[in-house]
N, C-alpha and C positions, 0 to 999 in steps of 0.2 A: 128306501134302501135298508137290509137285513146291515144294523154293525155289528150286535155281539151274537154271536151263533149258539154261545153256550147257555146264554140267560133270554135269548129268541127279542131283541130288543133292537127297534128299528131305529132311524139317524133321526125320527121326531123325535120319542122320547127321550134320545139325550138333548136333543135341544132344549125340550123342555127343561129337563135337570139343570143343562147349562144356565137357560135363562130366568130362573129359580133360585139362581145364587151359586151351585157347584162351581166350583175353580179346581177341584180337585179329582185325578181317576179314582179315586177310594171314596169322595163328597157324589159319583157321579153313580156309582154302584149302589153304593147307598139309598139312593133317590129311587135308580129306575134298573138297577140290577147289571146294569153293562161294565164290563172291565172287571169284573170280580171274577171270572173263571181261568181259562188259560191264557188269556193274556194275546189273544190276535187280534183284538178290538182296539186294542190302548193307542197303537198307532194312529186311527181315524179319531177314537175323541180326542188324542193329542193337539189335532188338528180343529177339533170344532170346538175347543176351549181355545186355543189361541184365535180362531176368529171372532171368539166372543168378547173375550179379555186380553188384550192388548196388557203386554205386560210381560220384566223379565223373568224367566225360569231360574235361570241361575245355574241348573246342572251342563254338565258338557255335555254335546251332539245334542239339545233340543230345539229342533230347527220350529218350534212348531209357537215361540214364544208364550207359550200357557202359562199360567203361574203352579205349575207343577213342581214336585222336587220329591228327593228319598225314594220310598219304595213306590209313589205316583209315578215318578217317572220311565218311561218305557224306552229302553233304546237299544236299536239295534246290533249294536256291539257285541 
C-alpha cells in the first residue's frame, strides 16, 4: 500500500524505518522520505508507529499512542 504520495513511499518502507529505530514523523522522513511533504501520510504512520511502540504521546487528540509530539504530531483539528 502507497502511504506518502508526495515522496512515492509504500506502508514497507515505513515499516522498515519504524523497525529501525524511528519513533518519530520527522525520524521517519528522515529514513525513508514519508511525512515530509503535505502532510496526508502522517495520519497512517501515526498509526504504524503506535503499533510499533507502545507508548504515551503526550499531545491532545493522539489516538494513535506513538511517542510522537510538537511539530511530529499530526492532528485533525
Amino acid at each position: 500500500m502507497l502511504v506518502c504520495h508526495c515522496a512515492a513511499v509504500n506502508e514497507a518502507s515505513v515499516r522498515t524505518a519504524v523497525d529501525s529505530g524511528a519513533r518519530t514523523i520527522s525520524e521517519v522522513a528522515a529514513q525513508c522520505g514519508a511525512g515530509g511533504g503535505c502532510g496526508g501520510c502522517r495520519p497512517t504512520i501515526c498509526r504504524l508507529l503506535g503499533a510499533s511502540h507502545r507508548g504515551a504521546c503526550g499531545a491532545d487528540g493522539c489516538a494513535s499512542g506513538a511517542l510522537i509530539s510538537g511539530a511530529d504530531h499530526y492532528s485533525n483539528a
